[in-house]
Structures are given as C-alpha cells and as structure tokens.
N, C-alpha and C positions, 0 to 999 in steps of 0.2 A: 559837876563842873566847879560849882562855888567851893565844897572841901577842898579840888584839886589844885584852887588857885590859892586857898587858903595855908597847905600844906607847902606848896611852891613856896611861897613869903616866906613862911615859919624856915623853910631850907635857905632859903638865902640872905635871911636877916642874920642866922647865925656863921653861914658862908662868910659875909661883910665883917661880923664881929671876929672873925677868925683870921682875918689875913687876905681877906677879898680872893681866893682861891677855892676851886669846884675841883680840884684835882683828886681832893681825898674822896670825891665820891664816883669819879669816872673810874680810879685805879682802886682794884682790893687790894685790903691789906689782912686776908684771917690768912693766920698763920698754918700751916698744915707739919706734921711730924710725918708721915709718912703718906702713898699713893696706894688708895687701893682702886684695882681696873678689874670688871666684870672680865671673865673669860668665856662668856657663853658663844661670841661669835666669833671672836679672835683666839684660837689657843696662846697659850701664854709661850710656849717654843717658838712665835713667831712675832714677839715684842720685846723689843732690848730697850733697856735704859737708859739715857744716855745723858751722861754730865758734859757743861763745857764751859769755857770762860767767856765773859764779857764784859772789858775792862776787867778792871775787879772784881764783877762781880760770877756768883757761878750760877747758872740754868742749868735746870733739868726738864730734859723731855724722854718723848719716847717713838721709837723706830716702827713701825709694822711693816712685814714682808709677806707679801704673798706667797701662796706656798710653793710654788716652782721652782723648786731650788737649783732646778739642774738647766734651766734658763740658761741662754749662751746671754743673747742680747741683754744691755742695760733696764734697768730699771724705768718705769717713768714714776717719778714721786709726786704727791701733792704734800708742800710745805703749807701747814695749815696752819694758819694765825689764829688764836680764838677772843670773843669778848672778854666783858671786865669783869664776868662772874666767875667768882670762886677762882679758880682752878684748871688743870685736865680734865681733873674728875667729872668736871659738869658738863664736857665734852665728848668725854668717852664715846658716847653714843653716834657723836657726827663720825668721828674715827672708824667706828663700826660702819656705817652707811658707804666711808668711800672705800671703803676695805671691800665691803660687798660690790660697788662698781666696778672695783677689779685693778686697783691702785697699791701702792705701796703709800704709807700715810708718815709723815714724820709731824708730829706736834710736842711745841714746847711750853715752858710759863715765860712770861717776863720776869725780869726782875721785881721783886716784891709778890709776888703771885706762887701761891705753891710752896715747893720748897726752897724755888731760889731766891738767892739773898738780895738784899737793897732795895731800893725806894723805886719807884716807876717813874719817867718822866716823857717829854715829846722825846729828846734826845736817847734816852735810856730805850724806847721802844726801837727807836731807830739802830740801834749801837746791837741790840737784843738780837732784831731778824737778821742783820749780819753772821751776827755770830752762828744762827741757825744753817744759814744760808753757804756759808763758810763748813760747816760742819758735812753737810750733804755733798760738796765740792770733793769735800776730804775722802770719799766712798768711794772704791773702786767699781763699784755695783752701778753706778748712777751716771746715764748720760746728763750731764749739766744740760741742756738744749732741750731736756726733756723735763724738765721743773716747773710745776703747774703753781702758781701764787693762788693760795683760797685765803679772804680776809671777810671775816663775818663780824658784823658791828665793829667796834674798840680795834678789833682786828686788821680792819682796812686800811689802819694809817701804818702798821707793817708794811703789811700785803704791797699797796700803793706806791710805799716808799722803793721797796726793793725794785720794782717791776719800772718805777720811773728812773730810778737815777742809778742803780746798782748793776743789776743784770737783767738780759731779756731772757724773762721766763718764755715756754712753750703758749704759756696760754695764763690769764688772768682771770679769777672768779671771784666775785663779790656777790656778799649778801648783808641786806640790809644794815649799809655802812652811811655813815655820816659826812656831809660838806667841809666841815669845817667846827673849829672850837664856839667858833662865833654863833656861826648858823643852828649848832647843839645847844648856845646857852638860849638862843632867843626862843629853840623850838621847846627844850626842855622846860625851861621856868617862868616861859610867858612873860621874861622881864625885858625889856626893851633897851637895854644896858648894851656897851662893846663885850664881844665874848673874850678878849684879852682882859676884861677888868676881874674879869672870875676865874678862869684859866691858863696857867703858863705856856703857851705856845699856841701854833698856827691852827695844827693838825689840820692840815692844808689837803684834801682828798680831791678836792677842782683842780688845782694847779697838777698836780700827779696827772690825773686824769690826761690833759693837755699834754703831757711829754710823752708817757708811755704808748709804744706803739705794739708791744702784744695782744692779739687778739682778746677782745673782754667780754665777757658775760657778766653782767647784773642780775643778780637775784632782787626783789623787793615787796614785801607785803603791801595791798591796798588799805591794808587795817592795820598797818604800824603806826602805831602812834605816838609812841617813845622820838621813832626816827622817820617821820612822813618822809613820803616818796617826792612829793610835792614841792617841801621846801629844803631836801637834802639829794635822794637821787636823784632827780632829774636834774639840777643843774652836774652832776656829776658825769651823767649820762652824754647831757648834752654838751661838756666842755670834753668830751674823750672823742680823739682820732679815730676813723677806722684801722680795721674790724675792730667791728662793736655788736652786741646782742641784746636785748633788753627783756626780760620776765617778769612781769608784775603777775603774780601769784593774788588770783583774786579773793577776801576774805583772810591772807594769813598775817597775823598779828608779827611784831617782830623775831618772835624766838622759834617762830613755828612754820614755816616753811617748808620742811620736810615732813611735815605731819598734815597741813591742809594736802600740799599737791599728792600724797600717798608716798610712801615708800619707795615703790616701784615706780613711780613715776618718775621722782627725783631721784635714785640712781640711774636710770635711762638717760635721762638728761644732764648731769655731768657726765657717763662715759661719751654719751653723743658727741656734746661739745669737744671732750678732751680730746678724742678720736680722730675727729673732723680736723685737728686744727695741727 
C-alpha cells in the first residue's frame, strides 16, 4: 500500500507540473502502423474493415458477421466500445467471445487509438460512438432497434452516452465502468483533489445512467480495484431507471471478468440477457 501511495504522488506531482491534467494517461496514445487480428475463431472472410470520418478526424474499426449468410432477417449487432488500453488488438479476444455468443460484433478505435488520427477527448469520445453508430445505421443488414451498447471501463462513457441521449439501443451492457472523472481521480490516486482539477470533462456515467431507459446489465468485479464497485458502480447502478440487472462477479479483478466467471459462462449470460430483452 505505502509503494502504491507513493507511486500515486510520484503520478500526480508530475500530472500538476504538466498542465494539471490526467488525460494523457486515461487515453493511449502508442501509435500503431497496421492491425493484426488472430484468425483462430473468427475466419478472416467474415471481418471487414472499416474506415469512417469523424469530424476530421478518420476511425478504423472492424465488422464481424456471422456466418449465416443467407439470413433473411436483420442482423442484431453489439456496438462494442473498448478501454484505454492499446488498441483493437487488445480486444480482439472479447470480439471473439461475443462472436461465439452468436452476435454480429462491430468495434472501433477512438480517435488517437490505433490507427485513427487525433487526440482523444470527452467530446472526441462522444463525436467518435456517433460516428460508429451512424456507420451501423448506414447497413442495410442491421435492424437499428436491434443494437446492443457493450462499454467495458473507458468504454462506458461511449456506450452511456449514445444509449442516453442519442438512440435507444435494444439493450445496454456494461462492465466494469466508472462514475465519473471525479470519482476516477479520487479512486485512482487516493488524492482528495476535484476530478476537474486533473481532468478535462465530466465523463458523467450517473447522470447517463438516470436518462437511459434501455434495459441494463452491469457487469463488475468484487476485486476491482482500479474501478471499485463500491465507489463507482453502485452509485451507477443505483442512479439507473428500470430495467436494470446487476452482476457482481465474485473474485474478478477488473480486466477479467470473462475469465473468473468461465467462458461458457459468460457467453450464456450475454446471449441470455440479449435474448430476453
């Protein structure tokens, strides 16, 4: 605990000397030249790439299609928001999971993430899942009314945004996402500071919570501890309308959630939910 708190300071002393901002270490910025994606569970005939604008800037993501090609009915898709590590690439593997569920998966980068261009911001996130969301619109394949919002950590301030104020997805999932900028900076660096004095914006996941009336599922590790359940989801939880569902995954740290409750577990339980709703 004392290194932890020690290395915390050591972060935010040079945080303060830098322009009183936590941005640069919430959003990546390693550059990537090109995507490489495992093809062990996904054949690569059934992932398109797909470039798009927003604002200025351009995103890249990537499509998965089940193999049913000859499907009359729409598609149902999960627009899948991912955290602030890396890339797709460090994703790939949830893609794989809900492809196994039996979805059509679409995931993109933010801006500054991956290959697409410019800086990340609250608003840049916001501007970003539009664009995504706009892109799936654009599919003749895809019932709109059938768009599942999944936002995992970093992710949920997409996921949130679109599902509050933009369009009603089918169904809302979250996993181990965060309150707010504030309630990140207090939890994250133990400094008892406004989360506005370290970060540029809200990233406001209670207020969302409170508007959006699509049905939600929470995912949340009792051993996260990056993003306690205690001082982020639950008031998340508790500030969301019905339908609402709550899974606290006992023992799983934040990245891991799919690996404590088993594989097979956790695709049961998003087709379940998606199914149901």
């Amino acid at each position: 605990m004392i290194k932890r708190i020690i290395v915390v300071l050591a972060v935010a002393a040079v945080v303060m000397l830098n322009g009183c901002s936590m941005d640069s270490f919430l959003f990546n910025t390693l550059d990537l030249a090109s995507y490489s994606l495992s093809s062990a569970v996904i054949p690569d005939s059934l992932v398109k790439a797909v470039t798009l604008k927003s604002g200025s800037e351009t995103l890249y993501g990537f499509y998965v299609k089940q193999p049913d090609t000859d499907r009359i009915e729409p598609h149902q898709v999960i627009l899948y928001h991912h955290g602030n590590k890396h890339n797709i690439e460090a994703y790939w593997d949830r893609v794989e999971l809900l492809y196994r569920a039996g979805f059509d998966v679409f995931i993109y980068d933010y801006r500054g993430f991956g290959m697409s261009t410019g800086s990340s911001s609250e608003q840049g996130l916001h501007e970003d899942a539009l664009a995504a969301l706009n892109y799936l619109r654009s599919r003749n394949d895809i019932d709109t009314t059938q768009i599942v919002n999944y936002g995992f950590s970093l992710g949920g301030v997409p996921c949130m945004y679109l599902s509050a104020y933009v369009h009603k997805p089918k169904c809302v999932i979250t996993e181990a996402i965060f309150a707010s900028s504030e309630a990140l900076i207090r939890t994250g660096t133990l400094l008892d500071v406004p989360g506005n004095y370290l970060m540029k914006g809200a990233f406001d996941n209670v207020e969302a919570a409170r508007i959006r009336t699509a049905p939600l599922l929470m995912l949340h590790g009792t051993a996260d501890t990056f993003v306690p359940f205690d001082q982020h989801g639950k008031y998340i939880y508790d500030a969301a309308q019905q339908p609402k569902m709550q899974r606290l995954i006992d023992g799983a740290e934040h990245s891991g959630i799919p690996s404590t409750m088993g594989e097979s577990a956790y695709i049961e339980l998003i087709r379940t939910f998606i199914k149901g709703n």
